[in-house]
C-alpha positions as a Python dict, from the first residue, in 0.01 Angstrom:
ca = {
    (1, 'X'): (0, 0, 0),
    (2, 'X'): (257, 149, -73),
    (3, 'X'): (574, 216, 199),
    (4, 'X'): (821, 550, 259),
    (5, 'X'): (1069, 371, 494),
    (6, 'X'): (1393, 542, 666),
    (7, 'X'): (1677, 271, 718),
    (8, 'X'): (1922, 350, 988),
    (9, 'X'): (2345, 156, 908),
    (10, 'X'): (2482, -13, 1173),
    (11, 'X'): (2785, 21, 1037),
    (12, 'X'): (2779, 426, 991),
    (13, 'X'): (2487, 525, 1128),
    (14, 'X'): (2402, 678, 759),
    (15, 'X'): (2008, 666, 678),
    (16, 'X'): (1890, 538, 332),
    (17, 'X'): (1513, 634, 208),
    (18, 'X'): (1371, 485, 9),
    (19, 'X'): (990, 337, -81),
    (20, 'X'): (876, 22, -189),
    (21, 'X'): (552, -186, -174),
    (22, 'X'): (635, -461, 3),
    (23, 'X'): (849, -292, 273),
    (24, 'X'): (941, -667, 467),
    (25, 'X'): (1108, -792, 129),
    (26, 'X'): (1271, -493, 66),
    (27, 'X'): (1435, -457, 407),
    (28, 'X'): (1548, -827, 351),
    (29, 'X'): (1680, -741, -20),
    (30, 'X'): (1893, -429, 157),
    (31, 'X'): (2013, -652, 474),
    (32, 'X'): (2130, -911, 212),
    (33, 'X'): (2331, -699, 41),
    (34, 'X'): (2108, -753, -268),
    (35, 'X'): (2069, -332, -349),
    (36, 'X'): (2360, -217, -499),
    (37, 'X'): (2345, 120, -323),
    (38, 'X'): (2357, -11, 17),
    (39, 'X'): (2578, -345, 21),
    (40, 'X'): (2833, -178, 144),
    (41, 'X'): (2676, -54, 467),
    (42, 'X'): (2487, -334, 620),
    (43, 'X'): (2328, -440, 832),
    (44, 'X'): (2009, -152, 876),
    (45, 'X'): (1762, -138, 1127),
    (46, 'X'): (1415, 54, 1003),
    (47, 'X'): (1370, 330, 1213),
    (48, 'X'): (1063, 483, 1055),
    (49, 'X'): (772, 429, 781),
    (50, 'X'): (476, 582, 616),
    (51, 'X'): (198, 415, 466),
    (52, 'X'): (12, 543, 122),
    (53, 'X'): (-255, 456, -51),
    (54, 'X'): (-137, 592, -363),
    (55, 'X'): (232, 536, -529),
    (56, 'X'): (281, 914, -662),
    (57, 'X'): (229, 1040, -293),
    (58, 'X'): (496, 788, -129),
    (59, 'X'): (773, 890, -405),
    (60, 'X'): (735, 1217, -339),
    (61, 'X'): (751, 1187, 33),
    (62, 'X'): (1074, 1031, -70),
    (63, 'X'): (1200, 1314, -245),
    (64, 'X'): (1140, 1530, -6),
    (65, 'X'): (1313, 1355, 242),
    (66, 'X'): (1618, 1325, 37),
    (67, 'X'): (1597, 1701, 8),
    (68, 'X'): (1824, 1967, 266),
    (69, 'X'): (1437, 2064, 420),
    (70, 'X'): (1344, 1670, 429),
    (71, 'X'): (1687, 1565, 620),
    (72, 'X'): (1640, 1798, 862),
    (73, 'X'): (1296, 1684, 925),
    (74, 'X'): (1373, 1363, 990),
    (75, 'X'): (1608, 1467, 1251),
    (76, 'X'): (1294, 1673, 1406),
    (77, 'X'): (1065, 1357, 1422),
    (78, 'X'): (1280, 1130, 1552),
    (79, 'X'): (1462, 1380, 1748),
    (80, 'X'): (1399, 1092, 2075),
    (81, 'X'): (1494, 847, 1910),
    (82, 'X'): (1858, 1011, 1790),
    (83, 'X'): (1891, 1114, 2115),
    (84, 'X'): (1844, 800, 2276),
    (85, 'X'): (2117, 652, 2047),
    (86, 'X'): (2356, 913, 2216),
    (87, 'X'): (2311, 762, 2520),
}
């Protein structure tokens, strides 16, 4: 399988995406301050993922939610979840 995960910082409330196979490691590599990108906002909490069976489909989920259209999904599907943050 192949994972299209949305990490939320707890220190900026910033979201990473990013996609990975073996999402469990990968959330420990990030929280560890072992991806370069990232050390300097840790910890994350994963607020969403998708599953694939295929590699070429999860990347370019991923670049599509790096994308203007893709951000402002996000904010559509988790629109509860944002707004229970607020609270």
């Amino acid at each position: 399988m192949q994972y299209l995960y949305i990490l939320k910082s707890t220190v900026d409330d910033e979201l990473y995406v990013g996609c990975t196979n073996n999402l469990k490691k990968r959330i420990e590599l990030h929280n560890s301050k072992k991806v370069y990108s990232t050390s300097s906002r840790c910890p994350f909490e994963l607020i969403y993922y998708e599953a694939y069976l295929n590699k070429k489909d999860a990347f370019a989920r991923e670049q599509f939610y790096k994308s203007g259209w893709g951000r402002k999904h996000i904010k559509k599907i988790l629109a509860n979840y944002f707004h229970s943050q607020k609270i």
